[in-house]
Backbone as XML, in Angstrom:
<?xml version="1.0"?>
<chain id="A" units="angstrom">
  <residue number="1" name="UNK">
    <atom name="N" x="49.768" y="17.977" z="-12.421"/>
    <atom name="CA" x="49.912" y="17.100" z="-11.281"/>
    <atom name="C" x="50.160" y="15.665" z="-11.744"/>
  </residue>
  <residue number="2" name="UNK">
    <atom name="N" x="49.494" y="15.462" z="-13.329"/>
    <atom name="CA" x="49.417" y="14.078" z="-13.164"/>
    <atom name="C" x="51.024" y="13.453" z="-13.592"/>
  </residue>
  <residue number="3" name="UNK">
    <atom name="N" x="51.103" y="15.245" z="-14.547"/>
    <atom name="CA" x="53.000" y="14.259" z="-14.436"/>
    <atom name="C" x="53.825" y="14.332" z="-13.906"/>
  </residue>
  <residue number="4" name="UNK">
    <atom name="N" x="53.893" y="15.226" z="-12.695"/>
    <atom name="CA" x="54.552" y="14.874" z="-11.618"/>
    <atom name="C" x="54.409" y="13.526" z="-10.431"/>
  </residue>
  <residue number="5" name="UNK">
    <atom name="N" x="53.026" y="13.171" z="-10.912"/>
    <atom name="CA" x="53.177" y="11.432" z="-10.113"/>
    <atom name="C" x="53.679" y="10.672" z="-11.303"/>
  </residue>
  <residue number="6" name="UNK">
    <atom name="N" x="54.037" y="10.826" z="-12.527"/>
    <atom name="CA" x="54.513" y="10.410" z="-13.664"/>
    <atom name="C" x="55.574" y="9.841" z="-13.749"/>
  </residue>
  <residue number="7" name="UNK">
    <atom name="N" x="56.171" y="11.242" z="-12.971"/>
    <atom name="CA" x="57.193" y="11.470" z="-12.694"/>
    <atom name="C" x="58.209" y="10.071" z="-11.728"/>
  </residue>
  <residue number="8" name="UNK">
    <atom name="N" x="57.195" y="10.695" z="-10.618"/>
    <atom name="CA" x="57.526" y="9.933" z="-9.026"/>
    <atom name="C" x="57.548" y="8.643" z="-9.293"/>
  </residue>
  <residue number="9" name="UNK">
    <atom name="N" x="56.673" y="7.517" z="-10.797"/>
    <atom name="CA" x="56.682" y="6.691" z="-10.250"/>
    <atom name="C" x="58.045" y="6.110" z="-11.544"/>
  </residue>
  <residue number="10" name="UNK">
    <atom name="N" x="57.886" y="7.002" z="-12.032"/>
    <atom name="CA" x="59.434" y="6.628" z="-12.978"/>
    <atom name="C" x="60.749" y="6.849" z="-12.377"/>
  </residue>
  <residue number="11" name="UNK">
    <atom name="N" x="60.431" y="7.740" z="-11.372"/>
    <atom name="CA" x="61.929" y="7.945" z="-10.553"/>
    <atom name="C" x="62.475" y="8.803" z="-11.230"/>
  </residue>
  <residue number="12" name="UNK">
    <atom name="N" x="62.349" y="9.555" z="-12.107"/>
    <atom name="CA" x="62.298" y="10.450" z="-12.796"/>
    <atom name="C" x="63.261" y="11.883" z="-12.137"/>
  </residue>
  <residue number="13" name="UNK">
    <atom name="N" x="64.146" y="11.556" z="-10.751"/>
    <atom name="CA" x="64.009" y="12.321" z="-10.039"/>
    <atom name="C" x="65.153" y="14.083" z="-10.711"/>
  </residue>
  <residue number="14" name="UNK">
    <atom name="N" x="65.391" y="13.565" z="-11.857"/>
    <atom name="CA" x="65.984" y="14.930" z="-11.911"/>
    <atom name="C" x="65.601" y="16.040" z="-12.945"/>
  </residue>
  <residue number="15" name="UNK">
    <atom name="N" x="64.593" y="15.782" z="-13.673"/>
    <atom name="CA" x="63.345" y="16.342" z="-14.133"/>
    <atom name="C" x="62.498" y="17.141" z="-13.086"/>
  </residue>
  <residue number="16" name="UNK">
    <atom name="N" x="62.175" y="16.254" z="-11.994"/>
    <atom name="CA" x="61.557" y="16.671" z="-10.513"/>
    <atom name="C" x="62.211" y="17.773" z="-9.862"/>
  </residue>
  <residue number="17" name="UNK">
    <atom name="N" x="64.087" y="17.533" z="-9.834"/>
    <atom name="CA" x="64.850" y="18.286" z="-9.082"/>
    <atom name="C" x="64.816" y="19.757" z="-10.437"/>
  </residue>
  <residue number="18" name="UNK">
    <atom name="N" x="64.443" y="19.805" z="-11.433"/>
    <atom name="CA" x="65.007" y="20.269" z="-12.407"/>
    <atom name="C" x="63.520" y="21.139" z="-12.017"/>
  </residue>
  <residue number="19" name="UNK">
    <atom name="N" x="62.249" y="21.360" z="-12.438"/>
    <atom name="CA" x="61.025" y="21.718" z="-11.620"/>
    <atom name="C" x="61.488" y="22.722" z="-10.450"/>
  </residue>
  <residue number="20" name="UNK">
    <atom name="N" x="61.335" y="21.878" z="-9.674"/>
    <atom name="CA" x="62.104" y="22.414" z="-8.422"/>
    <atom name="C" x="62.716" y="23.498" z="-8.453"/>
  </residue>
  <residue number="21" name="UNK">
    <atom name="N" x="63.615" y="23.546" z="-9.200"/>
    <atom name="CA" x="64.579" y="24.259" z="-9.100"/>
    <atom name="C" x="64.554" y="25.938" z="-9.545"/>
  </residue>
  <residue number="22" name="UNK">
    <atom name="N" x="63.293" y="25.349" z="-11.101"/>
    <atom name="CA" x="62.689" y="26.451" z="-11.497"/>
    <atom name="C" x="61.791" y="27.149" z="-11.055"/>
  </residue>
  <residue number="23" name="UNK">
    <atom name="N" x="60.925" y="26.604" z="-9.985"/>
    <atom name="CA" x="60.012" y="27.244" z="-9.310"/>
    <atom name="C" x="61.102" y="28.299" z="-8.092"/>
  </residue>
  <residue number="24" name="UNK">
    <atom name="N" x="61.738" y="27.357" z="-7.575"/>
    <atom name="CA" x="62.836" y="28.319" z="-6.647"/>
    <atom name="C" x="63.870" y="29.474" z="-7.251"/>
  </residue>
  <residue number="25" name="UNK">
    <atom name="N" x="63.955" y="29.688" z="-8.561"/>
    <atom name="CA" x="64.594" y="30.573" z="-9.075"/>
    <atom name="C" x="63.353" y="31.411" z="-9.938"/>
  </residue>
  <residue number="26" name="UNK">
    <atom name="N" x="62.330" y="30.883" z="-9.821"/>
    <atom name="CA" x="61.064" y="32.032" z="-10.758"/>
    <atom name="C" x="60.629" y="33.253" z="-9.363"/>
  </residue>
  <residue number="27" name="UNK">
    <atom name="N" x="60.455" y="32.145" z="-8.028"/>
    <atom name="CA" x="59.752" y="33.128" z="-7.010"/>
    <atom name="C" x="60.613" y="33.979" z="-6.618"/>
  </residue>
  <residue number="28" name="UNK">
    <atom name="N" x="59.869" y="35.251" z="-6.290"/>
    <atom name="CA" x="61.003" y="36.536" z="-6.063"/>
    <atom name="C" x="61.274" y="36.400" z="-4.204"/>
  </residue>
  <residue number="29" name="UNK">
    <atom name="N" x="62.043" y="36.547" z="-3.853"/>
    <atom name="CA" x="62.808" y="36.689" z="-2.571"/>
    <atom name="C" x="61.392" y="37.245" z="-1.578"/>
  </residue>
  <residue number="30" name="UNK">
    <atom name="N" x="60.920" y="38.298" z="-2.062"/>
    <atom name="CA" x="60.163" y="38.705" z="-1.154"/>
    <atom name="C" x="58.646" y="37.606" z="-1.198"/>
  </residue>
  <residue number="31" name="UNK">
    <atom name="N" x="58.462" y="36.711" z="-2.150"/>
    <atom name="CA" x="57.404" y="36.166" z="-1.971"/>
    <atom name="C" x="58.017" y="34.575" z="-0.384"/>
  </residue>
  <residue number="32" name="UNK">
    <atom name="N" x="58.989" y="34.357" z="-1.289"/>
    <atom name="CA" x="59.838" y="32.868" z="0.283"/>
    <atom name="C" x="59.712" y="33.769" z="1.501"/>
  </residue>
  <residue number="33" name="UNK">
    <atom name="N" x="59.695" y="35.542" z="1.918"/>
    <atom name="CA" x="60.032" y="36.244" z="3.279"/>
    <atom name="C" x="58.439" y="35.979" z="3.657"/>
  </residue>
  <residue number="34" name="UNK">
    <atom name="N" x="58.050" y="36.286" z="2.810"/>
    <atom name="CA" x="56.176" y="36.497" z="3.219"/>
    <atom name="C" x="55.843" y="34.499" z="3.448"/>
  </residue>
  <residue number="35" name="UNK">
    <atom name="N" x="55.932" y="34.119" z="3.156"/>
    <atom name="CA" x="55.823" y="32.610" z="3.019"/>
    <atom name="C" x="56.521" y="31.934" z="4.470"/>
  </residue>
  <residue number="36" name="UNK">
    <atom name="N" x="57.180" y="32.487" z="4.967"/>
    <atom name="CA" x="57.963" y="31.997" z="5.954"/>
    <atom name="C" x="57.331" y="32.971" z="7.094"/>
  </residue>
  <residue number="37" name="UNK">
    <atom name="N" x="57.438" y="34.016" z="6.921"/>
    <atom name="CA" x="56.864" y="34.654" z="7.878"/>
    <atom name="C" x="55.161" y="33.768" z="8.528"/>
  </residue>
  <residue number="38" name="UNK">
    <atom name="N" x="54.386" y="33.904" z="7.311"/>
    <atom name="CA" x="53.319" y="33.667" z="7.511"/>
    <atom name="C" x="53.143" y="31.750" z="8.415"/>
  </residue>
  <residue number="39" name="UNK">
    <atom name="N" x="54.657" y="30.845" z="7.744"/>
    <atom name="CA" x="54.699" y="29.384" z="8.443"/>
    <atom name="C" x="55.175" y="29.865" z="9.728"/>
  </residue>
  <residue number="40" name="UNK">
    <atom name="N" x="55.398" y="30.403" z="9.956"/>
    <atom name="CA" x="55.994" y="30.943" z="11.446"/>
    <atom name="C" x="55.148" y="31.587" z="11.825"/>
  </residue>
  <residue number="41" name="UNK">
    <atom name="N" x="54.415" y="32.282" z="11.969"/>
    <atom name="CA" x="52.552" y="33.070" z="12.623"/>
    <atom name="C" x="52.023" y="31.359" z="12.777"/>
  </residue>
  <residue number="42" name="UNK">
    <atom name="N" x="52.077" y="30.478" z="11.738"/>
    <atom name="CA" x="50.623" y="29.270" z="11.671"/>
    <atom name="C" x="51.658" y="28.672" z="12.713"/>
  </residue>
  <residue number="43" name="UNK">
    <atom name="N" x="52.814" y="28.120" z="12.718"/>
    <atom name="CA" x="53.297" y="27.567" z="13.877"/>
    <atom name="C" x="53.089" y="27.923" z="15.220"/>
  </residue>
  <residue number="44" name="UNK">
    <atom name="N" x="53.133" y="29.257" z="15.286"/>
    <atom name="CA" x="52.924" y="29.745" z="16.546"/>
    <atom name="C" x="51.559" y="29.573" z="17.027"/>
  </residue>
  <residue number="45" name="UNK">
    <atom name="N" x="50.555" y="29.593" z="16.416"/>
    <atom name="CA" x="49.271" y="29.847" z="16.887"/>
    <atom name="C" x="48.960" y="28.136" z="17.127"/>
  </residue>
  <residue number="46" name="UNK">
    <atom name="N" x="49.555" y="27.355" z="16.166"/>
    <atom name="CA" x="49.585" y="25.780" z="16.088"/>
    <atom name="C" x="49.970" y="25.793" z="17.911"/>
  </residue>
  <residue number="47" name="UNK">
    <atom name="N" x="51.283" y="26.164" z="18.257"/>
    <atom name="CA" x="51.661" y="25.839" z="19.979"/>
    <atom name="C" x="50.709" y="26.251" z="20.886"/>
  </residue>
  <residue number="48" name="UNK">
    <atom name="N" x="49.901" y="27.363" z="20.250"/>
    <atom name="CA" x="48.688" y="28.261" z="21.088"/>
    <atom name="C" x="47.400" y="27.190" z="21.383"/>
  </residue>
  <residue number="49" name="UNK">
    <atom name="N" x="47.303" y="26.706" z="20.257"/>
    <atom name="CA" x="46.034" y="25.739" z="20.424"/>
    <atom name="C" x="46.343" y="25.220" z="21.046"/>
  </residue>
  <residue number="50" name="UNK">
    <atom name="N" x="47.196" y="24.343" z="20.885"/>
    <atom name="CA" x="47.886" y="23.023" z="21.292"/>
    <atom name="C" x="47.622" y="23.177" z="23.120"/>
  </residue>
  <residue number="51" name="UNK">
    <atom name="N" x="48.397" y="24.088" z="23.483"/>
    <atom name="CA" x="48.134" y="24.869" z="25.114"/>
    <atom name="C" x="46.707" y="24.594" z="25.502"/>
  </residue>
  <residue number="52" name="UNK">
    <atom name="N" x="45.617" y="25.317" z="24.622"/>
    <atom name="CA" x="44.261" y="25.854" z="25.207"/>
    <atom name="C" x="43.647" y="24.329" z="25.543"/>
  </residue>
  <residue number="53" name="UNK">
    <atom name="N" x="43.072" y="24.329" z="27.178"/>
    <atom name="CA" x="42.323" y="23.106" z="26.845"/>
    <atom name="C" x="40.958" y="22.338" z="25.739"/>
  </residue>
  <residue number="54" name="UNK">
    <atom name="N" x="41.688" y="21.247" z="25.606"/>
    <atom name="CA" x="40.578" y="21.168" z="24.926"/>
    <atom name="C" x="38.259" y="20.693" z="25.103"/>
  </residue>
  <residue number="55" name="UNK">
    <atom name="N" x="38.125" y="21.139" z="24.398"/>
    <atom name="CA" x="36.417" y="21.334" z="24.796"/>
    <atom name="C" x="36.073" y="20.287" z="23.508"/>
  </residue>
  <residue number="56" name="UNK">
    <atom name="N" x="34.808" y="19.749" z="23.833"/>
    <atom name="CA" x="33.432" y="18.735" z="23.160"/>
    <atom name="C" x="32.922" y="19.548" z="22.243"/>
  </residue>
  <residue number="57" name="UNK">
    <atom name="N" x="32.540" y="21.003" z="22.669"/>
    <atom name="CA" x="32.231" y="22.032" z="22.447"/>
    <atom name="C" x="32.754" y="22.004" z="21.155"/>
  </residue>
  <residue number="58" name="UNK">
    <atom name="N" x="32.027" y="22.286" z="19.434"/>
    <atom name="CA" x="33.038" y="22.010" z="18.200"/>
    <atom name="C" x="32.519" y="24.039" z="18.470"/>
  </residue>
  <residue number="59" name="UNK">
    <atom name="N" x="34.077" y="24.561" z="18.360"/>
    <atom name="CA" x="33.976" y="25.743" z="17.805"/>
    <atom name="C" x="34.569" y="26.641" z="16.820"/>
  </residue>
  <residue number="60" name="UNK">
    <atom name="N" x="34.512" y="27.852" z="16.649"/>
    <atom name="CA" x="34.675" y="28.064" z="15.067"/>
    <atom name="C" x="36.170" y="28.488" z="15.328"/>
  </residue>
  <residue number="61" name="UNK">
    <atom name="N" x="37.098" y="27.927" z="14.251"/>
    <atom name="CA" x="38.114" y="27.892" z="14.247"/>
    <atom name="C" x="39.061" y="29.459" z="14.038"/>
  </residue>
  <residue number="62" name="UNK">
    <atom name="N" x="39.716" y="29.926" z="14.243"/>
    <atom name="CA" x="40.535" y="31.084" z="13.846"/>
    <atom name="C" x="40.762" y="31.616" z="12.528"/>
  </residue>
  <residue number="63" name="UNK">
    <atom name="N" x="40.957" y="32.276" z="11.963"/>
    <atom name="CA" x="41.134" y="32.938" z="10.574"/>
    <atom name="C" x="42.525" y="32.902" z="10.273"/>
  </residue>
  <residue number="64" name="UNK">
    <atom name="N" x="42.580" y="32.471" z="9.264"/>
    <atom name="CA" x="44.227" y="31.924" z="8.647"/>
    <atom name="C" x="45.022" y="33.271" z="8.902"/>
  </residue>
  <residue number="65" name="UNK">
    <atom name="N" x="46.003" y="33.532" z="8.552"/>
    <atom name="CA" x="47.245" y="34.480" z="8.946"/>
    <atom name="C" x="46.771" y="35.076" z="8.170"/>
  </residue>
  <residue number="66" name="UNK">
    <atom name="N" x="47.203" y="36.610" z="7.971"/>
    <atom name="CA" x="47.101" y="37.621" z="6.864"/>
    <atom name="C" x="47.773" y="36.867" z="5.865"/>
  </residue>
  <residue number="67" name="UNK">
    <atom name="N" x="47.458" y="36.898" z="3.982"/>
    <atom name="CA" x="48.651" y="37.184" z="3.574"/>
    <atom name="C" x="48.273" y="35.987" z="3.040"/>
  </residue>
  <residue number="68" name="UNK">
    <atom name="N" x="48.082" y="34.657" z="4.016"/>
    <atom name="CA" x="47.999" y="33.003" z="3.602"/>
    <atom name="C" x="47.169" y="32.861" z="2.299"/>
  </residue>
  <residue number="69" name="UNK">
    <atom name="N" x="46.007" y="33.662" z="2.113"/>
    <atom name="CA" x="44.954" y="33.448" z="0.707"/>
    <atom name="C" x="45.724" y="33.627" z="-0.448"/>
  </residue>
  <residue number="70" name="UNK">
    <atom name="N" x="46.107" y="35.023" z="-0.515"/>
    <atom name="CA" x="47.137" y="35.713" z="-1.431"/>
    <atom name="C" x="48.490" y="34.286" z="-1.992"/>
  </residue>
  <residue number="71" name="UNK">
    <atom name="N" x="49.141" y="33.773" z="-0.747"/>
    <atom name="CA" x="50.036" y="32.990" z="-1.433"/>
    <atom name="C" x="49.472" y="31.604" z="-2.021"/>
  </residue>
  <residue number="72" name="UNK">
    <atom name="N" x="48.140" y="31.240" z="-1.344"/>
    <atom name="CA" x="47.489" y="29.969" z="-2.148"/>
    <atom name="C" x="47.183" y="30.297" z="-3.203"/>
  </residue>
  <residue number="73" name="UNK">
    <atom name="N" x="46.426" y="31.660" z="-3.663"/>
    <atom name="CA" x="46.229" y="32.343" z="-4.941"/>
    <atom name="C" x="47.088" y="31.992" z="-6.015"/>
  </residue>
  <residue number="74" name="UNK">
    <atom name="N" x="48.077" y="32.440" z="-5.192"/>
    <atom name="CA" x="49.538" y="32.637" z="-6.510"/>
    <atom name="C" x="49.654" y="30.901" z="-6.597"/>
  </residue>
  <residue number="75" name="UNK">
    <atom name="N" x="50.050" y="29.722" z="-5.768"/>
    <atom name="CA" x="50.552" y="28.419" z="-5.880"/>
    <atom name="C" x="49.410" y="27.984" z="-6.599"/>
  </residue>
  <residue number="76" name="UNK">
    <atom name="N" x="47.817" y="28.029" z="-6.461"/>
    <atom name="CA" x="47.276" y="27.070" z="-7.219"/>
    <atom name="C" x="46.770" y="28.212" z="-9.209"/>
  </residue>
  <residue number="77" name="UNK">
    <atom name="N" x="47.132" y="29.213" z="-9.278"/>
    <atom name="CA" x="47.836" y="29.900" z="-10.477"/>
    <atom name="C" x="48.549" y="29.235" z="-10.949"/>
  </residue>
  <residue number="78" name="UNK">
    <atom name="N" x="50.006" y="29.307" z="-10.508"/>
    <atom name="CA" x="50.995" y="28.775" z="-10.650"/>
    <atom name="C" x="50.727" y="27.314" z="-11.011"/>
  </residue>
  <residue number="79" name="UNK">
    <atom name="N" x="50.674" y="26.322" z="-10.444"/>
    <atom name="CA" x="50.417" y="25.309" z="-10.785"/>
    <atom name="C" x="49.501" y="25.102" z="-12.282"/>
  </residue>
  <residue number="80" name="UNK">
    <atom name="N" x="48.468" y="25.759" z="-12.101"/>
    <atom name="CA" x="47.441" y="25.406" z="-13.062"/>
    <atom name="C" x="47.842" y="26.025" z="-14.886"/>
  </residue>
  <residue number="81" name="UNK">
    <atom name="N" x="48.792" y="26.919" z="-14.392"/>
    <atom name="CA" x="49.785" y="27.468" z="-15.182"/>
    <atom name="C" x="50.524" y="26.160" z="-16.319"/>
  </residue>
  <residue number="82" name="UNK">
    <atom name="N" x="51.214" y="25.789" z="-15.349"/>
    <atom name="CA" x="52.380" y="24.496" z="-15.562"/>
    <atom name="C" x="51.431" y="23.592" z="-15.953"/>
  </residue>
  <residue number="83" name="UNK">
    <atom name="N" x="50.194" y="23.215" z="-15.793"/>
    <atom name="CA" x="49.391" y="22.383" z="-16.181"/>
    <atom name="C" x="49.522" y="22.416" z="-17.563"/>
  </residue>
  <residue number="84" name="UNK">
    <atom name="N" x="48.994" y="23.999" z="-18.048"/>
    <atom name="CA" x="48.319" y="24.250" z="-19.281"/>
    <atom name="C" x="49.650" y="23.726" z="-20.399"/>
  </residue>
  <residue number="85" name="UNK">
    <atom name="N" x="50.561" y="24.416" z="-19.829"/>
    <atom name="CA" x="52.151" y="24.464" z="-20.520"/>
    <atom name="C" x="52.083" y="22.554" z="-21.017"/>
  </residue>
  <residue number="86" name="UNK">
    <atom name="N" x="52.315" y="22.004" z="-19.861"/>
    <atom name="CA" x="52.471" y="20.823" z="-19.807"/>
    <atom name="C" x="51.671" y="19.618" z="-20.479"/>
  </residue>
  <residue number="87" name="UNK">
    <atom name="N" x="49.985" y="19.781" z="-20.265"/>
    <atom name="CA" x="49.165" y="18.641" z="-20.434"/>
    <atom name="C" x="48.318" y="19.492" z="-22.011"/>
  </residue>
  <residue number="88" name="UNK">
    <atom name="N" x="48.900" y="20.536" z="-22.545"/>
    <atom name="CA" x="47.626" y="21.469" z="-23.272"/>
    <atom name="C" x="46.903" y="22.377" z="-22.642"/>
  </residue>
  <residue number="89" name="UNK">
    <atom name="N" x="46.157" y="23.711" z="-23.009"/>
    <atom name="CA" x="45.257" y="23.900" z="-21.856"/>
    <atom name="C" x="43.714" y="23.073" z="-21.890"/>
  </residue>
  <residue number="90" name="UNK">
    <atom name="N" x="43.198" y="22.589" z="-23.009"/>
    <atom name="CA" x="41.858" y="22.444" z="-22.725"/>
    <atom name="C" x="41.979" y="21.462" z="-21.759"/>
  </residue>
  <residue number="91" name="UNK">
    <atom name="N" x="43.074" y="20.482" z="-21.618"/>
    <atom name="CA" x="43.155" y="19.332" z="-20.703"/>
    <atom name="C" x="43.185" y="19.754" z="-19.294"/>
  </residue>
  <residue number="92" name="UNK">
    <atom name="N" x="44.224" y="20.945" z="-19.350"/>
    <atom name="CA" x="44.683" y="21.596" z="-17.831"/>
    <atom name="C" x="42.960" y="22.137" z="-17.540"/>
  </residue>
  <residue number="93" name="UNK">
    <atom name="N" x="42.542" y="22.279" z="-18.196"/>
    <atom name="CA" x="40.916" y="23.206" z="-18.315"/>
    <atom name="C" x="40.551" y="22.105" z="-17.169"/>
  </residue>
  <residue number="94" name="UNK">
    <atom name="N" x="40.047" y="21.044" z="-18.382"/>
    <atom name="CA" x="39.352" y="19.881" z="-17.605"/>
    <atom name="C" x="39.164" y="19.302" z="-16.582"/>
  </residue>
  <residue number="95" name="UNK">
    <atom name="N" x="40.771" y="19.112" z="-15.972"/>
    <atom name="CA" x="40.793" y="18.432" z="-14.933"/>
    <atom name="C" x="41.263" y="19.541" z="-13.955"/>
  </residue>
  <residue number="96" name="UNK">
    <atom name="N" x="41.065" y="20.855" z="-13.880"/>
    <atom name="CA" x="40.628" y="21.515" z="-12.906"/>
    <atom name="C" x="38.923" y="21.830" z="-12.914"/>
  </residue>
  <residue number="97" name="UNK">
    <atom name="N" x="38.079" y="21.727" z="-13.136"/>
    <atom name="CA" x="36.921" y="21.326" z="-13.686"/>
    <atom name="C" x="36.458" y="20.161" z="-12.746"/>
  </residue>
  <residue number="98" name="UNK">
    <atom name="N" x="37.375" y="18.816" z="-12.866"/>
    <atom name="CA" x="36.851" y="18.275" z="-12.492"/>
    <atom name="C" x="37.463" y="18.093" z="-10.925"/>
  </residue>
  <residue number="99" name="UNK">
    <atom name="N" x="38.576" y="18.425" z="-10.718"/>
    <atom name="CA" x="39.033" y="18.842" z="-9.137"/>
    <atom name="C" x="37.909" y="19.319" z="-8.519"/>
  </residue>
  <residue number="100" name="UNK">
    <atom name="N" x="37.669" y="20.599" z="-9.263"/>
    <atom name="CA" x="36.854" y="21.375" z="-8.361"/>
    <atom name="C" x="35.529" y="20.890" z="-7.690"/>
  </residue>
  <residue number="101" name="UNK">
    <atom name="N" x="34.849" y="20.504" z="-9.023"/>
    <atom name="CA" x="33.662" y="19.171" z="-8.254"/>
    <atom name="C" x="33.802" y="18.507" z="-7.468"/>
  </residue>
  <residue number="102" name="UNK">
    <atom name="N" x="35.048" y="17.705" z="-7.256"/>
    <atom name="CA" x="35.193" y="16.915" z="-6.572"/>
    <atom name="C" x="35.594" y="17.253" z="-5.131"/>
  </residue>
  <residue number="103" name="UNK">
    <atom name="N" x="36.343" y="18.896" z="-4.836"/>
    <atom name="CA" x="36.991" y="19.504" z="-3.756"/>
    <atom name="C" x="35.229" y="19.733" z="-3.363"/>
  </residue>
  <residue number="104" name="UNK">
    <atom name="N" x="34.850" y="20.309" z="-4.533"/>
    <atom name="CA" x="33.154" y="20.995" z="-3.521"/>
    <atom name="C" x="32.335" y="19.556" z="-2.954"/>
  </residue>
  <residue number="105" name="UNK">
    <atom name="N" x="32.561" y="18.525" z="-3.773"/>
    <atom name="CA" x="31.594" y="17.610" z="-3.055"/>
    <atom name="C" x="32.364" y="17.077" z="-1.442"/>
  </residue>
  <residue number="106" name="UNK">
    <atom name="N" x="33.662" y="16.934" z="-1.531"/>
    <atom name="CA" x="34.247" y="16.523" z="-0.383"/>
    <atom name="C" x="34.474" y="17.384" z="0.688"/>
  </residue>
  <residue number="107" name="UNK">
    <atom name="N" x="34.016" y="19.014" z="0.109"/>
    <atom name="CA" x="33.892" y="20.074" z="1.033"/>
    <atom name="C" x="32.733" y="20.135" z="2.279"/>
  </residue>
  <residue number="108" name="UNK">
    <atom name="N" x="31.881" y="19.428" z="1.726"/>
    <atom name="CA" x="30.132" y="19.293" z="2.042"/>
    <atom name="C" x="30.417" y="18.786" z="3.930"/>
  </residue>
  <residue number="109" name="UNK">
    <atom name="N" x="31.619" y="18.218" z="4.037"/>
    <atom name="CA" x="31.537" y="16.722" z="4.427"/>
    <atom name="C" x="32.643" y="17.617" z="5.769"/>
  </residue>
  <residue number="110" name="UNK">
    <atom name="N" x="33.179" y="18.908" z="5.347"/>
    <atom name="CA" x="34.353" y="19.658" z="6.048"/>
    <atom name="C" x="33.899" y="20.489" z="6.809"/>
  </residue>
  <residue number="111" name="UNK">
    <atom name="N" x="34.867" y="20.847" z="7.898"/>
    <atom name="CA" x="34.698" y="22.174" z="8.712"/>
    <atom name="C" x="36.099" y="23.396" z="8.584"/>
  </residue>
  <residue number="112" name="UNK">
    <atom name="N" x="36.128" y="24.182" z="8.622"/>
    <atom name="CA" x="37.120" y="25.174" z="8.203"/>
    <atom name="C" x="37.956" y="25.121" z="9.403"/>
  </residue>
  <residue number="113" name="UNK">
    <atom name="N" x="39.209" y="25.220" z="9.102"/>
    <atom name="CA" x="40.318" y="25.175" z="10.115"/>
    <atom name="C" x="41.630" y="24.933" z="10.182"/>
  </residue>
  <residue number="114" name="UNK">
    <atom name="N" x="42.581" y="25.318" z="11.217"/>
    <atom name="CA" x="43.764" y="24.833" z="10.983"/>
    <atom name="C" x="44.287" y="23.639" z="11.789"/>
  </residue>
</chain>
């Protein structure tokens, strides 16, 4: 991650487009059908809420689409992947290490939802 803001602030942009490009030619066809399918279920249910009036009442939010865990699975893999490649792994180690502390402490503070 950190050298892709590395990246961004060097302008760096065809290194970025070059990334890009490889992630869009690594994922297989059927993972973009499932991926789209599933932004199209969260959109829809997004217009659904949107409809229902709203209540004071805080209640428990809906369960993500089928399918949605599975593709965060694979993207934060993936990523942490490109980390190791990129920064070393004990580094890529680290600073998922220290993400994670930091996602659980700012989690404390969250409610689950879309």
């Amino acid at each position: 991650m950190k050298k892709v803001e590395e990246l961004i602030r060097k302008e760096e942009w065809e290194e970025l487009e070059q990334i890009a490009k490889e992630i869009e030619e690594t994922t297989p066809e059927e993972e973009w059908e499932a991926l789209k399918r599933d932004k199209e279920e969260f959109e829809k249910r997004a217009q659904e809420e949107q409809k229902k009036p709203k209540t004071k009442d805080k209640q428990e939010k809906p369960l993500p689409p089928p399918g949605i865990e599975e593709w965060y699975r694979k993207e934060l893999k993936g990523l942490l992947l490109k980390m190791g490649l990129a920064l070393t792994w004990p580094r890529a180690f680290e600073i998922a290490e220290e993400v994670l502390k930091e996602v659980k402490e700012e989690s404390k503070n969250m409610v689950r939802g879309w």
